[in-house]
C-alpha positions as CSV (number, residue, x, y, z in Angstrom):
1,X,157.7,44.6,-23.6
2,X,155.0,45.2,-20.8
3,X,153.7,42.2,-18.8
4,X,149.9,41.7,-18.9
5,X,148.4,42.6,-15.9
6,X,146.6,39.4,-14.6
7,X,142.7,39.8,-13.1
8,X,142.5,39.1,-9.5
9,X,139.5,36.1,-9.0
10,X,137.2,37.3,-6.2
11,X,137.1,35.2,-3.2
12,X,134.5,32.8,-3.0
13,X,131.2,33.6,-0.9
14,X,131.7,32.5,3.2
15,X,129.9,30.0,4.3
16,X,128.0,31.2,7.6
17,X,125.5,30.6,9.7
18,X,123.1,33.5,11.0
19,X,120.6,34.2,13.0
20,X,117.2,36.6,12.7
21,X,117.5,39.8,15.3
22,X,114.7,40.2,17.3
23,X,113.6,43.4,19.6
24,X,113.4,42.3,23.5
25,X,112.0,44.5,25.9
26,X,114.7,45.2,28.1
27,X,113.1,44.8,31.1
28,X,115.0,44.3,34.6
29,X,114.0,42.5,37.5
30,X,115.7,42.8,40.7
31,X,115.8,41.1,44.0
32,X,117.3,43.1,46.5
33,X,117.4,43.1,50.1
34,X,115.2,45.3,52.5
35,X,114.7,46.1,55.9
36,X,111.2,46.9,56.8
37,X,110.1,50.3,59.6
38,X,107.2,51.3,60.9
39,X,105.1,53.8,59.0
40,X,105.4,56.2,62.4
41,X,107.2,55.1,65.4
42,X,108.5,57.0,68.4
43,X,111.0,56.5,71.6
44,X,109.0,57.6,74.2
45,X,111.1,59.7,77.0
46,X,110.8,61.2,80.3
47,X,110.6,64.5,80.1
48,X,111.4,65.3,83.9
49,X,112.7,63.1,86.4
50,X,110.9,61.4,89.0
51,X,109.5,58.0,90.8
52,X,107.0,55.9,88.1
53,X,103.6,55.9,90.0
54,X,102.0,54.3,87.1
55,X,102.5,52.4,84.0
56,X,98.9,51.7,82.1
57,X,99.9,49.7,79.2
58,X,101.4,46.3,78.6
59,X,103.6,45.5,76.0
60,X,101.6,44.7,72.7
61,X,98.5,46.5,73.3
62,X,97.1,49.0,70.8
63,X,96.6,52.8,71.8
64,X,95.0,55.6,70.6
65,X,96.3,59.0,70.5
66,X,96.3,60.7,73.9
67,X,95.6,57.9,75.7
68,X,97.3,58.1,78.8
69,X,100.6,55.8,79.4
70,X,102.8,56.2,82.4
71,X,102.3,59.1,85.0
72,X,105.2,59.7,87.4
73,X,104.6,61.3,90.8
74,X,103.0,65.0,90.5
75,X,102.7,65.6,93.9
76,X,105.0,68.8,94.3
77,X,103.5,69.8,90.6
78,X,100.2,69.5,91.9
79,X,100.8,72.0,94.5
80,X,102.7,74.1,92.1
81,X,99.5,74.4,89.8
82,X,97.4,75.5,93.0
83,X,99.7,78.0,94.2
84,X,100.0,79.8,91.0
85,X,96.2,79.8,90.6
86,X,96.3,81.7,93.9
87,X,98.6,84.1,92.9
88,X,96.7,84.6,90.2
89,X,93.4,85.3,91.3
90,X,95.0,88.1,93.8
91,X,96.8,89.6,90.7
92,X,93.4,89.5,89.0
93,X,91.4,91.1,91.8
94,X,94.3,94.1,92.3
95,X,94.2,94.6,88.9
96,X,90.4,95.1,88.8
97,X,90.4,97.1,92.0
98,X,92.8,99.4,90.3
99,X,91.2,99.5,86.8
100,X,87.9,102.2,87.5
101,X,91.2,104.4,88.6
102,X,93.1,104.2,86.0
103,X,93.3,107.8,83.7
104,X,91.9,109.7,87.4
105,X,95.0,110.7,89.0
106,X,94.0,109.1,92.1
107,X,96.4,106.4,91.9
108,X,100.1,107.0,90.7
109,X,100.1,105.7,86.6
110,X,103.3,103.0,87.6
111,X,101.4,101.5,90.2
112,X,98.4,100.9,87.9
113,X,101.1,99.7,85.5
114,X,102.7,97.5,88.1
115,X,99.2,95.7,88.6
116,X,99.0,94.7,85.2
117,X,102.4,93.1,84.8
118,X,101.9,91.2,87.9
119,X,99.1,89.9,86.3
120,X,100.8,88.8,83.7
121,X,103.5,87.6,85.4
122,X,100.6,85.3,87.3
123,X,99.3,84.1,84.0
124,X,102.9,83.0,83.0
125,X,103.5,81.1,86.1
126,X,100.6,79.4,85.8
127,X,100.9,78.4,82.6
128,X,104.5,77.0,83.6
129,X,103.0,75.3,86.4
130,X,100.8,73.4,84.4
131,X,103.4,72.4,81.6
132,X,105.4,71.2,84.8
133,X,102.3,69.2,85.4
134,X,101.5,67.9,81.8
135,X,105.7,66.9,81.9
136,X,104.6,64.1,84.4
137,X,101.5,62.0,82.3
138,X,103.1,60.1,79.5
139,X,100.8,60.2,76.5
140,X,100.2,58.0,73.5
141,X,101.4,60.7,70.8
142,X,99.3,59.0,67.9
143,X,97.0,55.3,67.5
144,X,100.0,52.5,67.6
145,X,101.1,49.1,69.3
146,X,103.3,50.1,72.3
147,X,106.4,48.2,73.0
148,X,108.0,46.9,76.5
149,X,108.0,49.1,79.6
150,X,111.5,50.2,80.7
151,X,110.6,51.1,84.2
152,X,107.7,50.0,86.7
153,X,105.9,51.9,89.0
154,X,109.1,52.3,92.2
155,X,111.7,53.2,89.6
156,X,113.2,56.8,89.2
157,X,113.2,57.7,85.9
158,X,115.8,60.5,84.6
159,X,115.2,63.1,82.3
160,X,115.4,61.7,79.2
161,X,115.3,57.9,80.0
162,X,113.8,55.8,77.4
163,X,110.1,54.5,78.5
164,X,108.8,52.7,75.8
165,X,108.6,53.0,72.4
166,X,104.9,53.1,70.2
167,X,104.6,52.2,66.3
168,X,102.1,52.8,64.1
169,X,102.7,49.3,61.8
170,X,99.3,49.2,60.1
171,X,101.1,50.1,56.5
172,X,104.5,48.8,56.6
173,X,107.5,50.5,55.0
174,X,110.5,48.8,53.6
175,X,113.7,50.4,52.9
176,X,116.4,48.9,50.1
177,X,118.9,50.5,47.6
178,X,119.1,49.4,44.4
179,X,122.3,50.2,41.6
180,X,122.9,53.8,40.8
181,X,122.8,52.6,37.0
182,X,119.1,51.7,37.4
183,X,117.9,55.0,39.1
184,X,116.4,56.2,35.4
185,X,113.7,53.9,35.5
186,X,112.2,53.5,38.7
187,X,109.1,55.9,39.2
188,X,106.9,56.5,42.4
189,X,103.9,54.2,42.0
190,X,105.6,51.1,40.8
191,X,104.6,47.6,42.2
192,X,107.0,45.8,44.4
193,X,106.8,42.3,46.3
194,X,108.1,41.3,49.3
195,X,108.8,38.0,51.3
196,X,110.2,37.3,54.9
197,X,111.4,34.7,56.4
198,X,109.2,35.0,59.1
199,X,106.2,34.4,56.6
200,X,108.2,31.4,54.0
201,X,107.3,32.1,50.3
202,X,104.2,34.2,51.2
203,X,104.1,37.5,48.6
204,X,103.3,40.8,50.1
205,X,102.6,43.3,47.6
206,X,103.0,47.3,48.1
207,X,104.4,49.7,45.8
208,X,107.2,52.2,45.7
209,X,106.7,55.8,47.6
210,X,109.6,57.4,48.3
211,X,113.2,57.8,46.2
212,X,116.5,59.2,48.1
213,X,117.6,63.0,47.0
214,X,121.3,61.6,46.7
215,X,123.4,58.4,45.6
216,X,125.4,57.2,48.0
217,X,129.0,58.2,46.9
218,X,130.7,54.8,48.4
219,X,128.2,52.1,47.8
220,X,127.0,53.6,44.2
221,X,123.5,53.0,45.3
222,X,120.3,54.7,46.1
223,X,117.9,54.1,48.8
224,X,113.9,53.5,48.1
225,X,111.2,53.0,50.5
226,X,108.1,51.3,49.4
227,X,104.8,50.9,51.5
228,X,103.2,47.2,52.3
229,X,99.7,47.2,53.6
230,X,99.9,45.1,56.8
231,X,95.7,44.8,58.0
232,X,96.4,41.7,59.9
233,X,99.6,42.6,61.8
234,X,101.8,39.9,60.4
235,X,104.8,42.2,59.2
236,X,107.3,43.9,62.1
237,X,109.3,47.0,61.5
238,X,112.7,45.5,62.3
239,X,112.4,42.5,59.8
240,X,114.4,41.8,56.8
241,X,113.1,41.7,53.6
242,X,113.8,40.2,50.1
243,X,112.0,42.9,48.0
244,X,111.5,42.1,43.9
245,X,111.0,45.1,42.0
246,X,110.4,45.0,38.1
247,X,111.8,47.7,36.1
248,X,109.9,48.3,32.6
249,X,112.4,49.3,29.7
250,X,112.7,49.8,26.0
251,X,112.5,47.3,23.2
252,X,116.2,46.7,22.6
253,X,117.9,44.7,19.2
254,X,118.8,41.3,19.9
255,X,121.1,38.6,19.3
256,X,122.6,35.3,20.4
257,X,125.8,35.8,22.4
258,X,128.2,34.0,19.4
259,X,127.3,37.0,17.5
260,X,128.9,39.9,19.5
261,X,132.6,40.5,18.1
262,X,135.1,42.7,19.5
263,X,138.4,44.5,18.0
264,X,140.2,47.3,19.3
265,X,137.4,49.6,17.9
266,X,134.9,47.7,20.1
267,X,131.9,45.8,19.6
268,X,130.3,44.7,16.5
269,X,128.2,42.7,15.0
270,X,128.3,41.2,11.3
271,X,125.3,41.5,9.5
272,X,124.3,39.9,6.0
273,X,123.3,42.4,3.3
274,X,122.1,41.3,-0.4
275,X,124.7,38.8,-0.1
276,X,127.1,40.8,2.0
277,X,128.9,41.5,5.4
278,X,128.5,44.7,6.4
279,X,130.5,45.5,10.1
280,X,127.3,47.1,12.3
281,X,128.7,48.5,15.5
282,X,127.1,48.3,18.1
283,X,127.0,49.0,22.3
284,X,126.4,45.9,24.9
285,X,123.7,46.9,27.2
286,X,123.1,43.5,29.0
287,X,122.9,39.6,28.7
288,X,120.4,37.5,29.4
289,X,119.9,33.4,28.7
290,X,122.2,33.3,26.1
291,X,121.5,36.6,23.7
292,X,122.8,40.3,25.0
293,X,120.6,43.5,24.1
294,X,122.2,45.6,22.0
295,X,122.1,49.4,20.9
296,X,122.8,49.8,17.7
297,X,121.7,50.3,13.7
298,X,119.8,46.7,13.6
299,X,116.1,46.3,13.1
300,X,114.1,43.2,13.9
301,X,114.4,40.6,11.7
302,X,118.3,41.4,9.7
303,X,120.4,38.7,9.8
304,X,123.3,38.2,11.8
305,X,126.9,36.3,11.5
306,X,127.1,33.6,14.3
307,X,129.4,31.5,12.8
308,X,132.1,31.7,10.5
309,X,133.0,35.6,11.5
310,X,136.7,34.5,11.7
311,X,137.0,34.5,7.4
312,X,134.4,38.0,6.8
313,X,135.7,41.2,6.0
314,X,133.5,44.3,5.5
315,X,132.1,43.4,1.6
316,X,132.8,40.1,1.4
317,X,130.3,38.2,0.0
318,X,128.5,35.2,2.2
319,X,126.8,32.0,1.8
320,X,124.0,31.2,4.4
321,X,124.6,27.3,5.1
322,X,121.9,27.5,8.0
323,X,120.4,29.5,10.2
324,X,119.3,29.7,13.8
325,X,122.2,27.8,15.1
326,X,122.5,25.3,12.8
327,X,119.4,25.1,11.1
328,X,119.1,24.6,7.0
329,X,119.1,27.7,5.0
């Protein structure tokens, strides 16, 4: 004789608590540190040795371009310049002398031809003579604020020795890095602010110009420069900067922290449908003051598990008790 079979009893309804999802822009704002350069600068070197004669500048002072900075003694170059402006104007007047012969057969064709390249050869030495020259007046290469003098007139100054250095400050540039993982969102144009702490809290605003070709492979970030307008001269290239920028992103589903689960699957969330848990999953993105951004099938306003997860099973019927944390259903 066959047993009955008995009818399993459902389980009751859970009693949980949920909470409303809501869409949050998932907006990022750094603070990251900078370190702030001239919009042009220049080392100014010696292009030929010599003894300063000259220095026409103090440290501080604003230049325009061409303006003359430091001359070093030209004497020998001088006399250079004069002596190939002789040589010329022989070279000129053989040539001329020789030029009504030229195609008459009174004058051998090569030493026609000779007459001409020693002309030339006159032009080039004078044109060398004068670079020689030029090589000895230090010029202002564009309008800046010159630095310190290295030498004073009486020094030697090598080849190459650094005399001063000009930069052209009146828009600032600051250079920072920020995480490879944000590199997505930032765009050419977008506002930053900086503070020093040569200026306190003061905000200098500028915006973003300039994004690196290439992620540094070690540090994982990338480097940005943005330009700060500096009209009154209060900003340095040198000085360190705390930059904010604000990155704009999507609206992103979200929900208090308590209602992010985990398994060996990965994250989910437990959302309440006509009376029902239903296992959503879902993908972190970020936290922020107690609720994480999510990416995932959840729309605003569904109802999520943050309490009492511990007795739901995909299909298991629920009882809101409250909502919002604790609130009455």
């Amino acid at each position: 004789m066959a047993l009955p079979v008995l009818a399993q009893k459902a389980p009751p309804a859970a009693p949980v608590i949920t909470a409303a999802v809501r869409s949050v822009a998932d907006d990022v704002a750094l603070e990251l540190v900078g370190s702030g350069l001239a919009r042009r600068a220049a080392t100014l070197q010696a292009a030929a040795a010599g003894e300063v004669t000259r220095v026409a500048f103090r440290a501080g002072d604003r230049v325009r371009a061409g303006q003359l900075l430091l001359t070093l003694d030209d004497r020998a170059e001088r006399l250079a310049v004069q002596q190939a402006e002789t040589r010329l104007a022989a070279a000129q007047r053989l040539r001329d002398r020789y030029a009504p012969l030229d195609g008459t057969g009174a004058l051998p064709q090569t030493q026609i031809d000779d007459a001409e390249l020693a002309l030339r050869e006159a032009e080039l030495a004078l044109s060398q003579a004068r670079e020689a020259l030029r090589d000895r007046r230090v010029l202002a290469p564009f309008d800046g604020i010159v630095g310190l003098a290295a030498l004073q007139p009486g020094d030697r100054a090598e080849a190459g020795a650094t005399l001063t250095t000009i930069d052209d400050r009146r828009v600032l540039r600051v250079r920072f890095a920020v995480p490879e993982q944000h590199l997505a969102r930032v765009r050419p144009g977008q506002p930053v602010a900086v503070t020093t702490p040569a200026h306190g809290a003061q905000r200098f605003a500028g915006k973003l110009v300039q994004i690196d070709s290439r992620v540094d492979a070690l540090a994982r970030t990338v480097s940005l420069e943005a330009e700060v307008p500096n009209p009154d001269d209060r900003l340095r290239p040198g000085m360190s900067f705390a930059v904010q920028l604000a990155l704009p992103g999507t609206p992103r589903p979200a929900v208090p922290e308590l209602a992010l689960q985990w398994d060996r699957d990965g994250a989910f969330v437990w959302q309440v449908r006509d009376g029902k848990a239903a296992r959503v999953p879902v993908r972190p993105l970020r936290r922020q003051d107690g609720i994480v951004l999510l990416e995932g099938q959840l729309r605003d306003g569904d109802l999520v598990v943050v309490e009492g997860v511990q007795r739901l099973r995909d299909g298991r019927a629920v009882e809101v008790v409250g909502r919002n944390g604790g609130a009455p259903a």
